[in-house]
N, CA, C and O of each residue as an XYZ file, in Angstrom:
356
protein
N     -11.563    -17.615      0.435
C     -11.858    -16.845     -0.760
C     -11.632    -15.370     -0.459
O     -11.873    -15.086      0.715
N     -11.153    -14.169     -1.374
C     -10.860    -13.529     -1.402
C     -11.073    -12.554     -2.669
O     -10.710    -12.917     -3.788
N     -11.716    -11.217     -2.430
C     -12.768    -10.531     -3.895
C     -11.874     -9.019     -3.231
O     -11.403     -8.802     -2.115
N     -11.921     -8.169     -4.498
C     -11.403     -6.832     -4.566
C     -12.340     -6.565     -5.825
O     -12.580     -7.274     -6.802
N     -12.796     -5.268     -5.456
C     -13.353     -4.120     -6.679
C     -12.772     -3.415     -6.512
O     -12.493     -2.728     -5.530
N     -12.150     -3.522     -8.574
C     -11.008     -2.535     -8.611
C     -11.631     -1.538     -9.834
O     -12.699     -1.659    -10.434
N     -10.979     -0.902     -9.926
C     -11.068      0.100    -11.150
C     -10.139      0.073    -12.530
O      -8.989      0.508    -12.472
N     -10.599     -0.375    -13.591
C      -9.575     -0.481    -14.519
C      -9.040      1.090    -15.150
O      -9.736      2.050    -15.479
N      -7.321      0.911    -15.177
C      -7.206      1.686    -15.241
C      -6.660      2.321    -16.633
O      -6.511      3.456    -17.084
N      -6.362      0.515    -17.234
C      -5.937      0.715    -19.089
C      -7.129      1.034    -19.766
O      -8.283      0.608    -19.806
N      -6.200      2.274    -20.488
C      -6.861      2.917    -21.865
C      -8.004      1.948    -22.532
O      -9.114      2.372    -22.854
N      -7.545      0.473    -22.709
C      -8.634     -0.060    -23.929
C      -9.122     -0.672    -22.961
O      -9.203     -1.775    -23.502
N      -9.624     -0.873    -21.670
C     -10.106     -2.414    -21.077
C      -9.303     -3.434    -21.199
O      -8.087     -3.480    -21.386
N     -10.153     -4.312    -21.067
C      -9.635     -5.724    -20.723
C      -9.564     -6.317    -21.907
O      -9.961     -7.480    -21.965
N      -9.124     -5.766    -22.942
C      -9.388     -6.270    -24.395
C      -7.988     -6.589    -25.104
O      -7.073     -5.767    -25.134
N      -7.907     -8.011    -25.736
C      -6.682     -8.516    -26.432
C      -5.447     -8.547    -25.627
O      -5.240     -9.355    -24.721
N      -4.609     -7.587    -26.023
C      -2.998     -7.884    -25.219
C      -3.829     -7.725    -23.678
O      -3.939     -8.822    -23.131
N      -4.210     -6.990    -23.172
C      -4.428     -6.801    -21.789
C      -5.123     -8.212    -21.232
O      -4.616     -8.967    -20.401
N      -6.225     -8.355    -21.801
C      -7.020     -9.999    -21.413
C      -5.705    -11.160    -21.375
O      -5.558    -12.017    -20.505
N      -4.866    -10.943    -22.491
C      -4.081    -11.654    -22.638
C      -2.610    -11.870    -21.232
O      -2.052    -12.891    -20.832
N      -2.484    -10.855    -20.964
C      -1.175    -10.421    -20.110
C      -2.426    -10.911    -18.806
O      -2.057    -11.882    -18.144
N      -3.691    -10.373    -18.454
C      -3.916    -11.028    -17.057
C      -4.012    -12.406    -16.493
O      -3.747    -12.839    -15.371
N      -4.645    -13.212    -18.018
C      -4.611    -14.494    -18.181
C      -3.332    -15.386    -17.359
O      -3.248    -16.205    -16.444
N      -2.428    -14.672    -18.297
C      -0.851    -15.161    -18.334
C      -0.589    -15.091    -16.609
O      -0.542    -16.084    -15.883
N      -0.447    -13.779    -16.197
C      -0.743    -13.750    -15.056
C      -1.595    -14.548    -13.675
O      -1.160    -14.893    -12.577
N      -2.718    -14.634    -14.168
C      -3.537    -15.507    -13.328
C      -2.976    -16.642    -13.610
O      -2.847    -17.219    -12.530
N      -2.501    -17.399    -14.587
C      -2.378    -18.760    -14.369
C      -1.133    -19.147    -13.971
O      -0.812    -20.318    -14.170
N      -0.123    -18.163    -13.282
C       0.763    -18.280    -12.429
C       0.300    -19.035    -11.440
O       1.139    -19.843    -11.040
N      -0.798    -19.073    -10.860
C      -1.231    -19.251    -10.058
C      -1.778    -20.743     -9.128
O      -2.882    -20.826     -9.665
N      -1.766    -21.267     -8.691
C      -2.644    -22.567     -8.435
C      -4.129    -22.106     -8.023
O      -5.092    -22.749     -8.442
N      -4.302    -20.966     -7.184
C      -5.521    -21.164     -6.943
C      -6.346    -20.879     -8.037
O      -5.738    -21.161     -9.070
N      -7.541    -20.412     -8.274
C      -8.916    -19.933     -8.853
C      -8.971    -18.566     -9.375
O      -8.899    -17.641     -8.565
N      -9.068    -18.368    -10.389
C      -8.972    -16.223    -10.446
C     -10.462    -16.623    -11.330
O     -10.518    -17.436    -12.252
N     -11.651    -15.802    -10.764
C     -12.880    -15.152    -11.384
C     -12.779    -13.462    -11.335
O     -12.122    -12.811    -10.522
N     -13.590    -12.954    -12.399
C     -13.623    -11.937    -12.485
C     -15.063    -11.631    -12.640
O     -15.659    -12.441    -13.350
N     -15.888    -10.507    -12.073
C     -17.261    -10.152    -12.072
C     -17.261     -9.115    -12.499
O     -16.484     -8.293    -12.013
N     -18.144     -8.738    -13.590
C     -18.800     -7.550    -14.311
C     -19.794     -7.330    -14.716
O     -20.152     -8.183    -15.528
N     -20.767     -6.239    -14.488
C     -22.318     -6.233    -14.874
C     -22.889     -7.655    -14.811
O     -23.613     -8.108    -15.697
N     -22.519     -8.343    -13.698
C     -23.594     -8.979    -13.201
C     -23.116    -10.670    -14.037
O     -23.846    -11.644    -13.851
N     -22.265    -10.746    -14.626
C     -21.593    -11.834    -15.041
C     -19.796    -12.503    -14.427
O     -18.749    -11.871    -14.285
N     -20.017    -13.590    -14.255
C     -18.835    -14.749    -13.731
C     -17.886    -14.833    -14.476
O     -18.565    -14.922    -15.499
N     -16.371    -14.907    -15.018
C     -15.777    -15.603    -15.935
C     -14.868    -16.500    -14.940
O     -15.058    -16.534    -13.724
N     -13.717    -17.319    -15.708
C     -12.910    -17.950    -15.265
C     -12.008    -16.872    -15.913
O     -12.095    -16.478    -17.076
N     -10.974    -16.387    -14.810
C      -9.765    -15.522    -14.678
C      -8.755    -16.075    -15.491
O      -8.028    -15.387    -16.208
N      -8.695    -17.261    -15.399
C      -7.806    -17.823    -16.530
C      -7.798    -18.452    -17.758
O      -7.007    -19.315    -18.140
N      -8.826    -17.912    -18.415
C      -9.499    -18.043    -19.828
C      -9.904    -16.860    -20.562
O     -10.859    -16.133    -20.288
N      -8.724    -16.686    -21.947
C      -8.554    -15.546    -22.389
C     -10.037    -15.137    -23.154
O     -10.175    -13.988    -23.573
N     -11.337    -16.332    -23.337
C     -12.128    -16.232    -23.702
C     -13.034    -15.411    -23.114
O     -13.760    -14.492    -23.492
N     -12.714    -16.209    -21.659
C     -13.620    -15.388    -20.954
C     -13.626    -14.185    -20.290
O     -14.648    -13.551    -20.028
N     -12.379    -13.821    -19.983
C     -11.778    -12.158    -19.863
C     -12.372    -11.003    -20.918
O     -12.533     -9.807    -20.673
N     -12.651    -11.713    -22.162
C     -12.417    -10.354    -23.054
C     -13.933    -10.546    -23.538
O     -14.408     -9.845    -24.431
N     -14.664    -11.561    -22.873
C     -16.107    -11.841    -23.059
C     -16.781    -10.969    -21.980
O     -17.993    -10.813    -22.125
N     -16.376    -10.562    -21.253
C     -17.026     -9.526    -20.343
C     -17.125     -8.435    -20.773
O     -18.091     -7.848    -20.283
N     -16.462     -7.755    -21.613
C     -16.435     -6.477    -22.505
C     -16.184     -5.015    -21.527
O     -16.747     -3.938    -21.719
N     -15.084     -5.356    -20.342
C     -14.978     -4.059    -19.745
C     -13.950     -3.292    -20.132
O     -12.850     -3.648    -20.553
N     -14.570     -1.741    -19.887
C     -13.368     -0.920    -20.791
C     -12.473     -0.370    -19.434
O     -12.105     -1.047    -18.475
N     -12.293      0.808    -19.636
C     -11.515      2.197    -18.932
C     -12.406      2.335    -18.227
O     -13.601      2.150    -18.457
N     -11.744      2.777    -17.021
C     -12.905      3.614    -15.622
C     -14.224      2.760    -15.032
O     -15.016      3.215    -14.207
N     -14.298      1.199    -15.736
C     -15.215      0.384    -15.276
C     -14.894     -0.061    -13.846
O     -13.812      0.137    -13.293
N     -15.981     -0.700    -13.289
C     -15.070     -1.505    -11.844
C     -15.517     -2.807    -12.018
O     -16.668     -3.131    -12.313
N     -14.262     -3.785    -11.764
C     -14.299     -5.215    -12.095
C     -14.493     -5.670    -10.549
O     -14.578     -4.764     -9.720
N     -14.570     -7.050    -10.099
C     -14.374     -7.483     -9.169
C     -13.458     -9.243     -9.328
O     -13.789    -10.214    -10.007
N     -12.297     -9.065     -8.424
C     -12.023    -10.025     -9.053
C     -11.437    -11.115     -7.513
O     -10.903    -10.847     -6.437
N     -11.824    -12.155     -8.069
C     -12.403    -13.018     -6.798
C     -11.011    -14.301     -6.988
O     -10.736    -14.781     -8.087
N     -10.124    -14.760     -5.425
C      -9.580    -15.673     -5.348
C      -9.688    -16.683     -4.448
O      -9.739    -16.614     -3.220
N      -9.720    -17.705     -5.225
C     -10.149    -18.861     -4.011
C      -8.671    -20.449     -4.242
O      -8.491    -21.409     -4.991
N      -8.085    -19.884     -3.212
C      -6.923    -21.252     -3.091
C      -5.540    -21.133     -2.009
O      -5.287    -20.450     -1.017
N      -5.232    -21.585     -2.344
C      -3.838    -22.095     -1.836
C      -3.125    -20.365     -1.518
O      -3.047    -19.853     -0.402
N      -2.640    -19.676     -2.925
C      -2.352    -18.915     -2.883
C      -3.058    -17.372     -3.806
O      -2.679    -16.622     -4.706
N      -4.265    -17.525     -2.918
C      -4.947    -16.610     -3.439
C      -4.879    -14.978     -2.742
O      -5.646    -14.080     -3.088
N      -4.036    -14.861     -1.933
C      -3.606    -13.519     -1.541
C      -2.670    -12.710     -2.545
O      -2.796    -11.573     -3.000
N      -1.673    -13.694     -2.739
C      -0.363    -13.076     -3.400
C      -1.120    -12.948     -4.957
O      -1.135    -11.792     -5.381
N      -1.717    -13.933     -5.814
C      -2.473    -13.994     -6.617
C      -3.918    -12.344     -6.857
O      -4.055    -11.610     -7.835
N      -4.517    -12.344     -5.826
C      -4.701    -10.822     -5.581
C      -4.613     -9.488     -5.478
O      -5.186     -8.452     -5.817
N      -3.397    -10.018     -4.700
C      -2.334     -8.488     -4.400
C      -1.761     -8.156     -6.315
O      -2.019     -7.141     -6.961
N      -0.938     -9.421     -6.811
C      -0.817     -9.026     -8.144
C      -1.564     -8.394     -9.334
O      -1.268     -7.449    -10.067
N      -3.258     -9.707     -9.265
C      -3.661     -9.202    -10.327
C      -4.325     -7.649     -9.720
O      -3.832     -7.055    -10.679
N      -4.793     -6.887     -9.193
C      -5.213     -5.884     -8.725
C      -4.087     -4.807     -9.271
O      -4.331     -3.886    -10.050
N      -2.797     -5.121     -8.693
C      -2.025     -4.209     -9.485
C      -1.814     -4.169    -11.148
O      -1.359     -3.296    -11.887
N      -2.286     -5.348    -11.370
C      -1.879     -5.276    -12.762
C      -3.411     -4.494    -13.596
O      -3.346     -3.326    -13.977
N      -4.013     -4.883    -13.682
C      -5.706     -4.107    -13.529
C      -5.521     -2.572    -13.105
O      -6.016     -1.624    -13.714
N      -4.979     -2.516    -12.324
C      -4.597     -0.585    -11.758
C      -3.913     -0.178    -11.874
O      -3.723      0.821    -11.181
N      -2.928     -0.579    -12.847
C      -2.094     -0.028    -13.561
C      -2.082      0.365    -15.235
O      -2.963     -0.395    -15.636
N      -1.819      0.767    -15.883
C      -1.935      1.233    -17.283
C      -1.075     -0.165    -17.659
O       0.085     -0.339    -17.287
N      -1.932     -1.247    -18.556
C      -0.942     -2.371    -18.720
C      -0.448     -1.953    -19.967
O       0.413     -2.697    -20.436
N      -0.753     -0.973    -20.631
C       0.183     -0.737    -21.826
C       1.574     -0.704    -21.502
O       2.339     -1.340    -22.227
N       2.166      0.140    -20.219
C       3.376      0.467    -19.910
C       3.937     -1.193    -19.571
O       5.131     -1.435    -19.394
N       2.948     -2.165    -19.523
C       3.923     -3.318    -19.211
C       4.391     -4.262    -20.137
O       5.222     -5.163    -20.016
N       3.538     -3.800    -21.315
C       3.678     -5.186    -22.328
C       4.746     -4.703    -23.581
O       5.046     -5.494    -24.475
């Protein structure tokens, strides 16, 4: 298993297209993507539960991988989270 606290760095949070684009992202994946905020769990690859955490701009997420390929899965979503995902979508 494998956890990073990152800092979000898009304008709106983790809200709609962005929840949406990490989702997409995480479920590249085989292993596990959770995400932790104020003290709550989601599943990383459930657009429900991404945008049910309610984090905005300048918050710090923590986001946790557990599998097969949960490094490369890491290394990505972290960049994508610390980056302005407006410029990607």
């Amino acid at each position: 298993m494998k956890e990073r606290t990152v800092l979000i760095n898009n304008q709106d949070g983790l809200h709609a297209r962005a929840a949406a684009l990490f989702v997409q992202v995480a479920n590249k994946f085989s292993c596990n993507v959770y995400l932790e905020f104020d003290g709550k769990r989601v599943d990383g690859k459930s657009i429900i539960g991404v945008m049910s955490l309610g984090a905005f701009a300048g918050e710090e997420i923590k986001i946790i991988t557990n599998g097969v390929d949960e490094d490369k899965a890491l290394e990505e979503l972290t960049s994508l989270v610390t980056e302005d995902i407006k410029d990607l979508i």
